[in-house]
N, C-alpha and C positions, 0 to 999 in steps of 0.2 A: 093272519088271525090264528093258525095251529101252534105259530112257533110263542104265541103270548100265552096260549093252554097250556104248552108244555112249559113255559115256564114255571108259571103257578102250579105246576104239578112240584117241579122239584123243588120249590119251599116248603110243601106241606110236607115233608118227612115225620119220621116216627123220631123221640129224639134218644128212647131206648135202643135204636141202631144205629146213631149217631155213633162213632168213635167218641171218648171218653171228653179225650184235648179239646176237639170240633163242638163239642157240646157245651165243655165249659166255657169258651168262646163266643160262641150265639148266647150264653145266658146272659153273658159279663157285658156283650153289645146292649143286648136287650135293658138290663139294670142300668145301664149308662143314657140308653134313649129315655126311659122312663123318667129316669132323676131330669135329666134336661127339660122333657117337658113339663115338669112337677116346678120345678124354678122359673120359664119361662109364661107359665098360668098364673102363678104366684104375683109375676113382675109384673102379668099385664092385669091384673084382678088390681092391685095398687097403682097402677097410673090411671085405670077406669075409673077411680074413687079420687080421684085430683081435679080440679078445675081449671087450674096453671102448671104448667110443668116449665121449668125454665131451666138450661143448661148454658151455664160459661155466657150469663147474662143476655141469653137470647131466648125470647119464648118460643116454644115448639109446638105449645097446643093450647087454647084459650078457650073454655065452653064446647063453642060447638064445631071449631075448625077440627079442621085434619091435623096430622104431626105433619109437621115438616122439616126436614133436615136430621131423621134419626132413624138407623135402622141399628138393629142388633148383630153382630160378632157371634158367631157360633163357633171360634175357636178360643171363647172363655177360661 
């Protein structure tokens, strides 16, 4: 349980005493997490508003089923 505290201690850093490079770094991650989930909200806001989804002549989701057979690629 201490060693999960002290972790969350050392992400909370200052990012004013972050080294310059370190810093531009964590923003560039950060700007990158954001866009991805800004695109994958986006993608799943428009399959929410479908009633068929059908791929390569197979349907994956119909009303009120589940998808089946589709998951997403996070190395887009």
């Amino acid at each position: 349980m201490a060693a999960k505290k002290n972790k969350n201690k050392a992400k909370n850093s200052n990012l004013l005493e972050i080294p310059e490079i370190e810093r531009m770094k964590i923003l560039k991650d950060l700007r990158e997490s954001f866009k991805q989930k800004i695109v994958e909200a986006k993608m799943w806001k428009s399959l929410l508003e479908l009633e068929n989804i059908v791929i390569n002549g197979q349907t994956i989701y119909c009303g009120t089923d589940s998808l089946k057979g589709f998951y997403l690629d996070n190395n887009l």
